[in-house]
KOLTI-609254 format. One record per residue (C-alpha): residue number from 0; y, x, z. Coordinates in steps of 0.02 Angstrom, whole numbers. Layout:
N
+------+--------+--------+--------+
: resi :      v :      u :      w :
+------+--------+--------+--------+
:  NUM :      Y :      X :      Z :
...
+------+--------+--------+--------+
# end
This chain:
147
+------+--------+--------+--------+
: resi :      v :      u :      w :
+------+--------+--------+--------+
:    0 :   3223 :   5019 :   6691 :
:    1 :   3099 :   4852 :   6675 :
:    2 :   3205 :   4742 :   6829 :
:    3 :   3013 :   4699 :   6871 :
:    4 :   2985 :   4865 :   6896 :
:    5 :   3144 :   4862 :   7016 :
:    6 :   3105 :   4717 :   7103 :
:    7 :   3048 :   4831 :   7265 :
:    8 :   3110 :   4715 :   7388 :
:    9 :   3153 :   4532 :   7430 :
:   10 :   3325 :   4551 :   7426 :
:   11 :   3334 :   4618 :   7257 :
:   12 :   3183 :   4506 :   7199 :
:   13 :   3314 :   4374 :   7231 :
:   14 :   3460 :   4434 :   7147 :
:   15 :   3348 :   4466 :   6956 :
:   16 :   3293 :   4264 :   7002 :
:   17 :   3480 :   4255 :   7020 :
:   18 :   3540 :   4347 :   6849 :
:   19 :   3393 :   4262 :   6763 :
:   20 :   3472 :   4082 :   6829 :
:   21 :   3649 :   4126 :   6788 :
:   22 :   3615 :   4168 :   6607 :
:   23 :   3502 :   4030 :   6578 :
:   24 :   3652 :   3904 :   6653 :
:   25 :   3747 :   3959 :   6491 :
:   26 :   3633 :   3981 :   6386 :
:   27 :   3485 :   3856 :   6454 :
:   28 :   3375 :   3892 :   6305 :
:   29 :   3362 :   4078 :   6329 :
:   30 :   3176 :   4115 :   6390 :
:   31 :   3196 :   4299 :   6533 :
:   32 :   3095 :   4446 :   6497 :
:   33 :   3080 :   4569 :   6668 :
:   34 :   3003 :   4691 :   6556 :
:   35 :   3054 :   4737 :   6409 :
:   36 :   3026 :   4902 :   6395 :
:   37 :   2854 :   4987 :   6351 :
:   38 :   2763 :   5071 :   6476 :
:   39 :   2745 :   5228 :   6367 :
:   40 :   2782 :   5400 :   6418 :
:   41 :   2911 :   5425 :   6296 :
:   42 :   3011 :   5267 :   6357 :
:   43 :   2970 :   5328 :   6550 :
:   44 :   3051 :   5491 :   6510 :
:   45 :   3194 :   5377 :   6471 :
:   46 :   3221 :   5264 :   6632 :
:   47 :   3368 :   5249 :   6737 :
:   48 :   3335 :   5219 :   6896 :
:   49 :   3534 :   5148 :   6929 :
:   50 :   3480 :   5005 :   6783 :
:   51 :   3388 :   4840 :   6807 :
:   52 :   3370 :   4783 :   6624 :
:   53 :   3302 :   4606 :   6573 :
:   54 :   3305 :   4530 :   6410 :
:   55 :   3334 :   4339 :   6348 :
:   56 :   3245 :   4274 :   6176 :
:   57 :   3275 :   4115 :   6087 :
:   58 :   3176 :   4024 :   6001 :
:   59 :   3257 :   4074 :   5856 :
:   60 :   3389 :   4163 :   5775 :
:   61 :   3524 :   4083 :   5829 :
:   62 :   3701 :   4078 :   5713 :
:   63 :   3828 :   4047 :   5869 :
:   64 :   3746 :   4222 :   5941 :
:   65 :   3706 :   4300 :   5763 :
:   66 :   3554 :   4350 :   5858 :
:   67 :   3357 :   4326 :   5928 :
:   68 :   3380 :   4419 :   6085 :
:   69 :   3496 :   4464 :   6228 :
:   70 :   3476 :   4631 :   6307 :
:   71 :   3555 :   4645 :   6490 :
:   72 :   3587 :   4807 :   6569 :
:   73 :   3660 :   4803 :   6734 :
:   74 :   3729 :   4976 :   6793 :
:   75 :   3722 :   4988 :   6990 :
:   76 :   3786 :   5127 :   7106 :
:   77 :   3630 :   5172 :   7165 :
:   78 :   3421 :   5178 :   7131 :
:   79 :   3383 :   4984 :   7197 :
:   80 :   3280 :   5011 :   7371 :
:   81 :   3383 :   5172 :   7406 :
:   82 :   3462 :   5080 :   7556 :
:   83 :   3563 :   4923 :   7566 :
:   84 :   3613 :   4827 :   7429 :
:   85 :   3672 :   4904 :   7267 :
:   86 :   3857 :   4886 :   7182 :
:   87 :   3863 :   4814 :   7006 :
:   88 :   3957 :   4959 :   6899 :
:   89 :   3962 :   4882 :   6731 :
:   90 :   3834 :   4758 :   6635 :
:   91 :   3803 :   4800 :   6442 :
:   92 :   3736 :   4638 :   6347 :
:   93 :   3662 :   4663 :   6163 :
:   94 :   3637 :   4566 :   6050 :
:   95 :   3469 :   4612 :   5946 :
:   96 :   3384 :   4548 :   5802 :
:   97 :   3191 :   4612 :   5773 :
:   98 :   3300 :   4748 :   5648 :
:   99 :   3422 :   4790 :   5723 :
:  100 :   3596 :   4770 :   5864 :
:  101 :   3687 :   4664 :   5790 :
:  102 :   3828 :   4675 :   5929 :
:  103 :   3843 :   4748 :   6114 :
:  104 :   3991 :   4694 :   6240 :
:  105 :   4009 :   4812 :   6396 :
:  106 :   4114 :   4773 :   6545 :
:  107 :   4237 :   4909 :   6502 :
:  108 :   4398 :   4884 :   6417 :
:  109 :   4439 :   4733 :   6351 :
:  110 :   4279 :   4653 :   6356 :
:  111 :   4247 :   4598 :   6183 :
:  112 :   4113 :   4624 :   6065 :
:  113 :   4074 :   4751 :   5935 :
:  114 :   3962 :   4772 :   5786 :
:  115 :   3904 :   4713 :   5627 :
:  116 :   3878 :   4526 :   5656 :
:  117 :   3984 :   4447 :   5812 :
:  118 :   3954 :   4303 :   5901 :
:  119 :   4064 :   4149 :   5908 :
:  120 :   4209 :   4145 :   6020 :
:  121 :   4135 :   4002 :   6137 :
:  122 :   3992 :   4118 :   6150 :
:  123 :   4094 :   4273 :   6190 :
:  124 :   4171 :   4183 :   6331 :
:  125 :   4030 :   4120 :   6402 :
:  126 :   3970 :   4296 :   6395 :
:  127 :   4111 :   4348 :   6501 :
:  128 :   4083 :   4217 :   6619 :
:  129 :   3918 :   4283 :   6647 :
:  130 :   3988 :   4451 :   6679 :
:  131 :   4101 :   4383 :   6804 :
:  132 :   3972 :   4293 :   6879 :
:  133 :   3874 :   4456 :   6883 :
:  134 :   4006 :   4551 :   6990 :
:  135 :   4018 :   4420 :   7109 :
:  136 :   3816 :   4418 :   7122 :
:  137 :   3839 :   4593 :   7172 :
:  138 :   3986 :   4594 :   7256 :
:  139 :   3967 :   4643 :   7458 :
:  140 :   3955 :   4499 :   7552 :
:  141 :   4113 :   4438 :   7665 :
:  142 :   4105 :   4506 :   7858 :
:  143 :   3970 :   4631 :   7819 :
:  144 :   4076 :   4800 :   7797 :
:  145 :   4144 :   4760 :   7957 :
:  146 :   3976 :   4759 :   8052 :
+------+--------+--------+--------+
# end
């Protein structure tokens, strides 16, 4: 689901201003997309409500990515605004042309991409650092289970 359409409170208004800020830290020409889904019927019949996806565009196509665009899925435990803060579950990143995926890498496994057209390894790594980055963003905070 559009992470603008997510954004229900402040709390979680932050954290997208937070994903958007991490990915743009590795890759600082990437230009964030809250929406980029239609607002069709056909896509609605289609949303998640445990997903906050956001996409990233260069300007162009770029050869160390092998793509145009970065599709973000974040997986969470529960509908954001369903009570307290959601758990990050997995994050699924694809790369997209205006074709086609060219690669996806999901949090699963080992990690690493696969598809027609991969990125370069400095890329893939700063993917995973991302990722990382992503779990820790949604991590629960130290000292608040114990309240």
């Amino acid at each position: 689901m559009n992470a603008a359409d997510q954004a229900r409170s402040l709390e979680l208004a932050q954290a997208i201003a937070s994903v958007v800020r991490l990915l743009r830290a590795h890759f600082p020409d990437a230009r964030p997309n809250l929406t980029p889904w239609r607002d069709d019927p056909l896509t609605r019949e289609f949303a998640e409500q445990e997903s906050l996806d956001l996409s990233f565009h260069f300007p162009g196509w770029s050869p160390r990515t092998q793509c145009r665009s970065f599709l973000v899925q974040l997986r969470l435990d529960q509908p954001p605004g369903a009570g307290g803060r959601p758990r990050l579950l997995g994050v699924l990143i694809r790369g997209l042309t205006y074709e086609s995926e060219r690669w996806r890498l999901a949090t699963v496994g080992d990690w690493q991409p696969s598809g027609s057209h991969l990125p370069q390894p400095a890329v893939v790594e700063e993917l995973q650092a991302f990722c990382r980055e992503l779990f820790d963003l949604f991590s629960p905070e130290e000292g608040a289970e114990a309240a």
